[in-house]
N, C-alpha and C positions, 0 to 999 in steps of 0.2 A: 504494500500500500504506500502510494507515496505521502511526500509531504502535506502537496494541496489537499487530497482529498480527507486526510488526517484533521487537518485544520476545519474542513468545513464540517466533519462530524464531531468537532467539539465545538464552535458554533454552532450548528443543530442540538444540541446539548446543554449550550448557553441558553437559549433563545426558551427550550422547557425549563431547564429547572430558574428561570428568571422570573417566568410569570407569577406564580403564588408569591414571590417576595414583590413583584411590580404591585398586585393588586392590592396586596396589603398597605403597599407606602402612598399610594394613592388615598387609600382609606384613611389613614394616618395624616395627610395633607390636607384632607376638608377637615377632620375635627381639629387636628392642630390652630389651624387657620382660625379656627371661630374663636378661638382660644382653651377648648377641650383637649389636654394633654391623654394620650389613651396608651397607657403600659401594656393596654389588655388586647392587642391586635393577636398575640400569641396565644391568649385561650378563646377568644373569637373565631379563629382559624381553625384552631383544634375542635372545638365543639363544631362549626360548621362542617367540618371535614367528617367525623361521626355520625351526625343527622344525613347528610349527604349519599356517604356509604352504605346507614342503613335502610335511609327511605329506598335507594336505586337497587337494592338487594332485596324487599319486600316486594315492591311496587314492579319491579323488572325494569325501571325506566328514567333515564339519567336526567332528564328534565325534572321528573319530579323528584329526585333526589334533589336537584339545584336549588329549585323550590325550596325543600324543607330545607337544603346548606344554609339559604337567604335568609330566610325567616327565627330560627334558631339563631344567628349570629344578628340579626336586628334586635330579636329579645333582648341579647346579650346586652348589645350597643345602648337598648333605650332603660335597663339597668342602670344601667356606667351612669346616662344622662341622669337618672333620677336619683341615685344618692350623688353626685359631681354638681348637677345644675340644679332641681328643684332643691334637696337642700344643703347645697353647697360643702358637701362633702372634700375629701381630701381628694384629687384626682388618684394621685399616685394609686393611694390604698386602695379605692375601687378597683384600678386596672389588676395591681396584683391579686388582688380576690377572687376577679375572674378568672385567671389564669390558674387558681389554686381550684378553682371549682371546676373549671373546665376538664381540667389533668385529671381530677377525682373521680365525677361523674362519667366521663367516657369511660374508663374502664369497668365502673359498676354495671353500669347499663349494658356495655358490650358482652358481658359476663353473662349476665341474669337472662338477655334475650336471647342471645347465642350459644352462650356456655363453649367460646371458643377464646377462652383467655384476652376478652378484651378488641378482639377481633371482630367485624364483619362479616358474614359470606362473601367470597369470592365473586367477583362481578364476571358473567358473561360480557363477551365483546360486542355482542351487537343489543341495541337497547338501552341496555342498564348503566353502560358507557360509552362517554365521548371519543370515538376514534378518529384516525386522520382522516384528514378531508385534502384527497386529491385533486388538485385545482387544474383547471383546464390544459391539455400539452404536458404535462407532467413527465408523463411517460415517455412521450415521442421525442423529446428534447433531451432525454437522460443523457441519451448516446454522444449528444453536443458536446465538446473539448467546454473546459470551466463555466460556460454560463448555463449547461444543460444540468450540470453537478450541483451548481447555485439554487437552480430555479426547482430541481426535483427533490434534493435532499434538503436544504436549508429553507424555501419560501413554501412548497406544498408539501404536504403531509400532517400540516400538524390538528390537532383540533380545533373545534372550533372558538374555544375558552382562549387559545391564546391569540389566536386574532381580534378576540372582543379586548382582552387584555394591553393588545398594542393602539386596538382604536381607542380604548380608553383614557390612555394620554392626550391625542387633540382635545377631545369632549370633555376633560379634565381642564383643560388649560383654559378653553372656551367657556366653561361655565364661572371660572375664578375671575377669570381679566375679561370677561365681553360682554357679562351680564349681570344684571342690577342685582342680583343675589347672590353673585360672587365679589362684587363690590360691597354689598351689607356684609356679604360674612367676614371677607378680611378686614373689613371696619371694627365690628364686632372682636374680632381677636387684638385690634390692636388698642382701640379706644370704647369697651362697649357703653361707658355714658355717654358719648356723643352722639352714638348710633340710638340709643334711648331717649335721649335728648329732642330725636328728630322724630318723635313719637313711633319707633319699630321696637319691635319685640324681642326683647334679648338673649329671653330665652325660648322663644320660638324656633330664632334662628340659631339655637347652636343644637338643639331637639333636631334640626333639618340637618344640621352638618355629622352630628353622628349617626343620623339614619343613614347617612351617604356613607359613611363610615363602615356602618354593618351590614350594608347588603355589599362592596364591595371586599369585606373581607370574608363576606359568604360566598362569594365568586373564588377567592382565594382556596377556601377549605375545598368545597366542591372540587376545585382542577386536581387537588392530590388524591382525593379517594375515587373519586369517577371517572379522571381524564389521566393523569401523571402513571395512578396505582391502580389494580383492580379492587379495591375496596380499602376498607380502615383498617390502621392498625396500631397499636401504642404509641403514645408520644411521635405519631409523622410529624407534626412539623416542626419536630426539632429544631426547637430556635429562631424560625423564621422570622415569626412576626416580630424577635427583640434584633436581628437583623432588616427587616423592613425600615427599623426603627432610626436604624444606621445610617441606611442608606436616606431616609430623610432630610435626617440633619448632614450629609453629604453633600445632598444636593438643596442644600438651602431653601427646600421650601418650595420646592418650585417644580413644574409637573417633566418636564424633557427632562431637567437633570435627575429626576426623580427614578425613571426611566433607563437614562445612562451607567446610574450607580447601580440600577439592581444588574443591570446587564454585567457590570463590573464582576459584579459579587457572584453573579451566575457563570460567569465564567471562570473564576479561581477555582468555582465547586466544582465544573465539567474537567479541568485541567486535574484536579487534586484526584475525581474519579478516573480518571484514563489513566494515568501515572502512581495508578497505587499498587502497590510492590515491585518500582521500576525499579531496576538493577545500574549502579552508576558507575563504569570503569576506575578502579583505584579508590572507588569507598565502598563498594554493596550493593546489600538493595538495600534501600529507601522503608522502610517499615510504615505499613499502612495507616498506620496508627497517623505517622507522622502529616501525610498529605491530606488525612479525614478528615487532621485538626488546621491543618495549611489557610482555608478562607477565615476564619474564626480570626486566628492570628494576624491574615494581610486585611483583615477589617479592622482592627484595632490599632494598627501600626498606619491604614489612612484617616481615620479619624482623629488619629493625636496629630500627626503630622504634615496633614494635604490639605488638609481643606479649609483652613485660615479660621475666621472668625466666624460663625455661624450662628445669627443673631435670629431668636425666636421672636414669637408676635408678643407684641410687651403685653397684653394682657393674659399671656398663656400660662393655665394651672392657676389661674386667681380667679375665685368665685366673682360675680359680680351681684351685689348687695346695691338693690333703689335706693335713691337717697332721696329720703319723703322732706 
């Protein structure tokens, strides 16, 4: 196998395991935005990813898993909101609460329904999961020197979660900077008396921003158990949503770099997976150990060191109290 075609199957690699961390940072940019700090994208995801696996393994049908992913991780979200916003709870604590109940709960319930350690049943391919979607020429074009390898391995085949996943950056970007409600809400995160001031609803509008919240990161859970995996299974997503988290404040806030960085991050993973137990002339092999824990570490060594000053919205993680 040569070089190039090496490359472009770990870009095809990048491009899946990027999505559930895309949708989650996304998710994490309208609450953030409004000024709702949300720890809890990690047991959002988790819990989504469960509901997800097990609706699409009852029901036979990966839409309606999506469904219940959505809804389960909105519950979540409108939780977070109501101890954080109604009564101005500690943000932090709620997110990690979630994530303590999320971790608990899936396992009990995976147990008690399935009696398979935690597990789901196994999803058939057709139905109950998202498979590729062959895009037009696909096939005819393989045989094409590099743009046939581009266009069949790297742009079609993937599901169709991750092309919602990449349109979801414009429609992200467009709903924050082109529209009156993406203008109230980054008002809201930065000044919410002002925004109250002009008689709108403060906490309306951050109720709207974590719902936006938790249906994308019921998109996120959804793609690991019905698109990514064939069904659920303990702690998947290891970590993601506290690297979604990362990659936020990476990308300052902002929906392309938002975008950029999970791509980053997806690809340390794909690289660390291809390269795990490489053998390296004059030192060994490489202990897998060592490349599993590789993204973890090149996220913590760009966050201290690349990305400069990364200024949140000034009203983020502080309740906002009327002032009668």
């Amino acid at each position: 196998m040569d070089s190039f075609t090496t490359l472009i199957l770990i870009l095809d690699s990048t491009v899946r395991l990027s999505i559930p961390l895309l949708f989650a940072c996304l998710a994490g940019l309208f609450s953030e935005r409004s000024g709702v700090f949300d720890i809890g994208l990690e047991g959002k995801m988790l819990a989504a990813a469960f509901a997800g696996g097990a609706a699409a393994a009852v029901a036979g049908s990966a839409w309606i898993g999506l469904f219940a992913a959505v809804s389960v991780s909105v519950f979540f979200a409108l939780v977070h909101g109501f101890a954080s916003i109604t009564h101005r709870g500690n943000q932090i604590i709620s997110g990690v609460a979630i994530n303590f109940i999320a971790a608990g709960s899936t396992i009990i319930l995976g147990q008690a329904w399935f009696s398979q350690g935690g597990r789901t049943p196994a999803l058939a391919a057709e139905g109950s999961r998202f498979t590729g979607i062959n895009l037009p020429f696909a096939e005819t074009l393989s045989d094409v020197p590099v743009i046939g390898l581009i266009y069949s391995e790297l742009i079609s085949g993937h599901s169709i979660l991750v092309y919602l996943g990449f349109l979801a950056v414009p429609l992200t970007w467009w709903a924050l900077f082109r529209t009156r409600f993406g203008l109230r809400l980054r008002a809201v995160g930065e000044n919410p008396a002002a925004v109250d001031t002009a008689g709108i609803s403060v906490t309306w509008l951050r109720y709207r921003a974590v719902i936006c919240c938790g249906i994308l990161c019921g998109f996120a859970g959804a793609y690991l158990s019905v698109a990514q995996n064939a069904g659920f299974v303990k702690d998947m997503t290891a970590g993601k949503g506290f690297i979604a988290l990362a990659a936020l404040i990476f990308a300052k806030w902002r929906p392309v770099g938002a975008m950029m960085a999970c791509l980053l991050f997806g690809f340390l993973d794909a690289v660390a997976i291809r390269y795990a137990g490489i053998r390296i002339p004059a030192v060994g092999e490489i202990p897998p150990q060592f490349m599993q824990a590789l993204p973890y570490v090149l996220t913590v060594i760009l966050l201290a060191g690349f990305i400069g000053r990364a200024i949140p919205p000034k009203a983020g993680g502080v309740p906002y109290v009327k002032e009668r």
